[in-house]
C-alpha positions in Angstrom: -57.5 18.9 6.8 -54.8 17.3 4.7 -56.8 14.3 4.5 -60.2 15.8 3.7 -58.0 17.0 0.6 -56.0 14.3 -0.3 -59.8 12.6 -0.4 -61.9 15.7 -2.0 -64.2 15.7 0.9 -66.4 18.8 0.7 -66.6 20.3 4.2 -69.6 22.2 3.4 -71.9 19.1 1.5 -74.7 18.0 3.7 -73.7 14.4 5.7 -69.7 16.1 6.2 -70.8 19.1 8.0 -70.2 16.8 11.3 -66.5 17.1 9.9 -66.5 20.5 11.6 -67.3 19.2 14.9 -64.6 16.9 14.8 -62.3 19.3 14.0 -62.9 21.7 17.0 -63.3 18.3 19.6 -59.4 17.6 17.9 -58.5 21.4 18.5 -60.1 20.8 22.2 -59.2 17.2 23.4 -56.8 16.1 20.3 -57.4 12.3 19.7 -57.3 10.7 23.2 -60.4 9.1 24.2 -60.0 10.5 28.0 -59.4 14.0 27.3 -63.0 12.9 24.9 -65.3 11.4 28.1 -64.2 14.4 30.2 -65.3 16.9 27.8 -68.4 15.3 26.7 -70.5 17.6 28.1 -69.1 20.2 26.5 -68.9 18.8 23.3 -72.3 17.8 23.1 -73.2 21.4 23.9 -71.1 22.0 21.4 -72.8 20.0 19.0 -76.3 21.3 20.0 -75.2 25.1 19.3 -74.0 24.0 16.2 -76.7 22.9 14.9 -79.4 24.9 16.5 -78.1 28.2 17.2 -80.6 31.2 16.8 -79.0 33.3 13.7 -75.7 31.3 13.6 -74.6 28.3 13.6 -73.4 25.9 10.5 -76.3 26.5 8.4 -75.5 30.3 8.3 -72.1 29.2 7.5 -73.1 27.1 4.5 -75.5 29.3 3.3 -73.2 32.2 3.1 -70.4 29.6 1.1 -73.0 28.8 -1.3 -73.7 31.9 -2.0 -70.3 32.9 -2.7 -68.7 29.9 -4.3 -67.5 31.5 -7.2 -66.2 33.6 -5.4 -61.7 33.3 -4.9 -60.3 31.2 -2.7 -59.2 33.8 -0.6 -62.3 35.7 0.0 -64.3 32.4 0.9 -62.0 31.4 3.4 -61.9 35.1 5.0 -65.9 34.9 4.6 -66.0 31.6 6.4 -63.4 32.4 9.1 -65.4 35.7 9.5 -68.7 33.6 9.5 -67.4 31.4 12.5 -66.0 34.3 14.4 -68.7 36.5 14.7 -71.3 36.7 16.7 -72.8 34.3 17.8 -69.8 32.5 17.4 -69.9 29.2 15.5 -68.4 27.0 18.6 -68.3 27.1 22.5 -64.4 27.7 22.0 -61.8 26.8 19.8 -63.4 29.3 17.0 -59.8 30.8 16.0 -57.9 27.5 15.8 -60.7 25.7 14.1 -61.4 29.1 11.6 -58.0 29.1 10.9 -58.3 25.2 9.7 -60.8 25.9 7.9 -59.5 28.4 6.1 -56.5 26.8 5.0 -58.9 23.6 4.3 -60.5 26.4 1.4 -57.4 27.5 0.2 -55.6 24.0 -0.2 -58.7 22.7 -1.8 -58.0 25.1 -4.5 -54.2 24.9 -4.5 -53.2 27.3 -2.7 -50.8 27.5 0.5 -52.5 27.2 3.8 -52.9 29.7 6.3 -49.8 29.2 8.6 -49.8 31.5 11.6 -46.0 33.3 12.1 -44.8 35.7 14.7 -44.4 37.6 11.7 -48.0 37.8 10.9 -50.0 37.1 14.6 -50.8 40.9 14.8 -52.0 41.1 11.3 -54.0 38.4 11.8 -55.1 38.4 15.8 -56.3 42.1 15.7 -59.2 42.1 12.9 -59.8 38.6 14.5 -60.4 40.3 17.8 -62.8 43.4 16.3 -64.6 40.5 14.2 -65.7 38.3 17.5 -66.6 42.2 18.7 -69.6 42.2 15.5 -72.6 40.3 15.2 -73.8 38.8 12.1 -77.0 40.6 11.3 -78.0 44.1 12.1 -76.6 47.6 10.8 -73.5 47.3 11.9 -72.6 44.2 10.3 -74.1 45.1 7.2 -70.9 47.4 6.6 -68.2 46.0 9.1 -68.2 42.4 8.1 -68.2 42.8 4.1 -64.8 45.0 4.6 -63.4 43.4 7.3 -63.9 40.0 4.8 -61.5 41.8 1.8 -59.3 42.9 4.2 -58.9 39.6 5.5 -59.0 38.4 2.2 -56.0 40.4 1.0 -54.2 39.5 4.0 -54.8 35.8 2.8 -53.6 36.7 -0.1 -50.0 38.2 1.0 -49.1 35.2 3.6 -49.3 32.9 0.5 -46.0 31.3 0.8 -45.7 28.1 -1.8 -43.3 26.2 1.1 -46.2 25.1 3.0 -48.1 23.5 0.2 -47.4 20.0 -0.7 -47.9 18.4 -4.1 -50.9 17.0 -5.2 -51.5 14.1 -4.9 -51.8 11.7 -8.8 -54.7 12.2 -10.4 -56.1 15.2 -8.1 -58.0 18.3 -10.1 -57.3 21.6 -9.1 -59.1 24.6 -9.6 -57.5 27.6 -10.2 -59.7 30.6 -9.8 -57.5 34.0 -9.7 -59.8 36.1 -8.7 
């Protein structure tokens, strides 16, 4: 994630979205090329429910960024993290550790402090986690629980924001400072 910042990569621009599936094989296998052939079965399922899962999937993902990019920091990465968690879930496994990624990837893109799990925090954050996997993305329910559960999250966000986790940016780097 660092480097997809330090470079301005946009996770969510068409041609990086395979970014995501790296991310969750790294979060799975890490970088050894072993752990990689013994999990390429799963990975390429992986892959194929990325891509093509019925009412899911990365393009619900994007589409509900784009439509909330001028939205704060905070609430697109709760959206997002919300987006991957719910059902149907975004990956196979790993959504948690790669949702929490990405939501730090949204917040140091716009200068703010990642996401840094703490024993401190794990309820706050593990329990809304657990009700979200528990919704599905369309239907009634959703409707009401996910927009909610998204400030809340947000909010939360918000109030782990600790400046000692965020390094400097780097020369020359433009940051956007929403404060919404």
């Amino acid at each position: 994630m660092d480097r997809l910042v330090a470079e301005q990569l946009d996770l969510f621009a068409m041609g990086h979205l395979k970014l995501f599936l790296e991310m969750n094989a790294v979060v799975l296998c890490g970088r050894d090329k072993r752990e990689r052939v013994q999990a390429a079965s799963h990975l390429a399922a992986t892959e194929q429910r990325f891509y093509e899962q019925e009412g899911g999937g990365i393009r619900d993902i994007v589409e509900w960024y784009t439509r909330h990019r001028t939205e704060s920091p905070w609430k697109r990465a709760a959206g997002v993290y919300v987006r991957m968690l719910s059902e149907p879930e975004l990956f196979i496994e790993g959504n948690h550790r790669s949702g929490a990624l990405v939501m730090s990837y949204i917040l140091a893109r716009d200068g703010r402090p990642p996401f840094v799990l703490t024993a401190e925090n794990a309820r706050a954050y593990l329990d809304p986690s657990t009700l979200i996997t528990q919704t599905r993305k369309h239907g009634v329910v959703a409707l009401f629980r996910l927009p909610k559960i998204t400030r809340y999250f947000a909010e939360f966000l918000k109030k782990q924001a600790d400046q000692r986790y965020l390094l400097a940016p780097p020369a020359g780097h433009v940051v956007s400072r929403s404060l919404r």
